[in-house]
C-alpha positions, 0 to 999 in steps of 0.5 A: 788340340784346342781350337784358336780364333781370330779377332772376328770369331773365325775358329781354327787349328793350327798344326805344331810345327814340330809336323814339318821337321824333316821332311823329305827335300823340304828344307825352305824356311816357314813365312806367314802372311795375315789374311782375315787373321789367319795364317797364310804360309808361303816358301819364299826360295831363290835370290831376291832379285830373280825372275819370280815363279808362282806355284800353286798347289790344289786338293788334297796337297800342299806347298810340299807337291812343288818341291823338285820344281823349286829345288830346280828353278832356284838352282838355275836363278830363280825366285820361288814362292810357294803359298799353302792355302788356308785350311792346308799346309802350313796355313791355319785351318779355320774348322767350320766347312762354310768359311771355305770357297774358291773366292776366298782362296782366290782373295788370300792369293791375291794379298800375297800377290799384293803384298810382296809386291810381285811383279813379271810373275811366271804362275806354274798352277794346276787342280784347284791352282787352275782356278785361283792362280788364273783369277790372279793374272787375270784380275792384275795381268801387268803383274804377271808376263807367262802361265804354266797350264798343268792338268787343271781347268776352268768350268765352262759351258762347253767343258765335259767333266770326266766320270773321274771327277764325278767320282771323286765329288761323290766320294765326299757326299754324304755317305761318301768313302772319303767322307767317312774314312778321312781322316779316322781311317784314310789319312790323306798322305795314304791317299796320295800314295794311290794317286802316285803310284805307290800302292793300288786302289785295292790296297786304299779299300783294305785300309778303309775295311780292315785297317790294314796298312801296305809296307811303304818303301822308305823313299815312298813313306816319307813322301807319305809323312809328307802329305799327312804332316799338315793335319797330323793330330787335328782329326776331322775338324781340322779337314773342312778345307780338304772337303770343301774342294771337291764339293766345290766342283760346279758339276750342278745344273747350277753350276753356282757362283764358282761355275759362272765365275769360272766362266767368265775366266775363261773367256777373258783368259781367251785374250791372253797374248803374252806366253803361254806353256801347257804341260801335261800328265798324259796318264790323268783321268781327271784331266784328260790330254784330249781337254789340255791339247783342246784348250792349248788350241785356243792360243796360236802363241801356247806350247804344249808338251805332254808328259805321257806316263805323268798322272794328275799330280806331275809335280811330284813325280816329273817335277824337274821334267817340268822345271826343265821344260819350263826353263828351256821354254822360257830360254826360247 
């Protein structure tokens, strides 16, 4: 595929549309925004004149992760939106490794934000929608009146990154599994098939070394080809944005300019009195219990309820738990 570029020179593919034709329980139509002219792809779901939730999506997913949480918060009133950040998804996929950083992510959100004219924002966020979803409350807080905390975290002096993390950073190093399987051999849709309990790490390094395949059951292969459909046919240029997540993790002891201003975050957020719901899987080694239950303890106001059997990526496997406990929370 041919690289497009921007007024400024920033060159970038775009996936065909063609890749999101009938997903599996993803029926909501496609709207862009313009940032740094590119393509900001959002789901913009339920009536226009409910109370707005803000999902975000980390790495390596999409807007597609949050499906069951907007199919059921849009049956019960509300209005979803749902934004792909630059370089997955929907949205276009600038191919030099550099353009990416969380600041900017951060600022493509905030243009949304802006631009629809959001208002009394409930922000269901986690992973890497911990960070950029929480710089929006806290950088436009009259916008925003609940957060919805799920296994995510902002980097802080006291915070102890679990060997999963160190883990999965090192894996995108240099000589790193992922980095040198994804996409050739590993797409990242068989990757989430590991994560969500379709297939085991082994059958992962029997891919990686044999180029063998798992048969999927029909229900797990679609949600498969719903995780690889943003980067069918774009090869390893148009994965910058995948790789530049987890190398932007501030494990250094220079946690960086991501480091400190996670930092900084956190201790603003420590004011934060409006509600406050932490929800999280209990099975995730990324995101500890332990670290979700000890940060909910900061806010007298937050509630916490814990998923036990819910992994790292809850959305996809509790979403309507969620939404369900969300909706009964907010109705409190």
């Amino acid at each position: 595929m041919d690289t497009l570029a921007t007024d400024e020179g920033v060159r970038f593919l775009r996936t065909p549309d063609a890749a999101f034709s009938d997903l599996a329980d993803y029926p909501w139509a496609a709207n862009y925004l313009s940032f740094e002219g590119l393509r900001l792809h959002y789901v913009d779901a339920g009536p226009r004149d409910g109370p707005i939730a803000l999902l975000m999506h980390g790495m390596p997913t999409w807007g597609f992760l949050n499906r069951k949480i907007i199919r059921r918060l849009t049956d019960a009133g509300w209005r979803c939106i749902a934004a792909d950040h630059i370089g997955f998804g929907r949205s276009d996929k600038p191919v030099e490794d550099d353009w990416y950083s969380i600041a900017r992510h951060a600022k493509a959100h905030r243009a949304l934000v802006e631009t629809l004219d959001l208002g009394d924002v409930t922000l269901f966020c986690q992973d890497w929608g911990g960070p950029i979803g929480l710089a929006q409350a806290l950088d436009m807080p009259e916008r925003f009146s609940r957060l919805v905390i799920m296994n995510t975290w902002l980097h802080h002096e006291a915070y102890a990154y679990t060997d999963a993390i160190r883990r999965w950073n090192a894996q995108w190093r240099e000589d790193g599994l992922f980095l040198t399987n994804v996409p050739e051999r590993l797409s990242l849709g068989w990757f989430m098939m590991v994560s969500l309990g379709h297939m085991t790490a082994a059958d992962l390094f029997t891919i990686v070394s044999q180029a063998s395949y798992p048969a999927l059951t029909p229900e797990a292969d679609a949600i498969r080809r719903g995780y690889d459909a943003p980067f069918e046919g774009l090869g390893r240029l148009g994965h910058a944005g995948p790789r530049r997540f987890p190398l932007s993790i501030p494990l250094d002891a220079d946690p960086g300019e991501t480091g400190r201003t996670q930092a900084r975050q956190f201790d603003a957020l420590l004011d934060w009195k409006k509600p406050i719901n932490f929800i999280w899987g209990g099975a995730d080694n990324v995101f500890t219990e332990g670290w979700g239950r000890k940060w909910a303890d900061h806010y007298p106001q937050a509630t916490f309820d814990l998923l036990a059997d819910a992994g790292h990526f809850l959305q996809d496997t509790h979403g309507e738990a969620i939404a369900d406990i969300f909706l009964e929370r907010s109705a409190a």
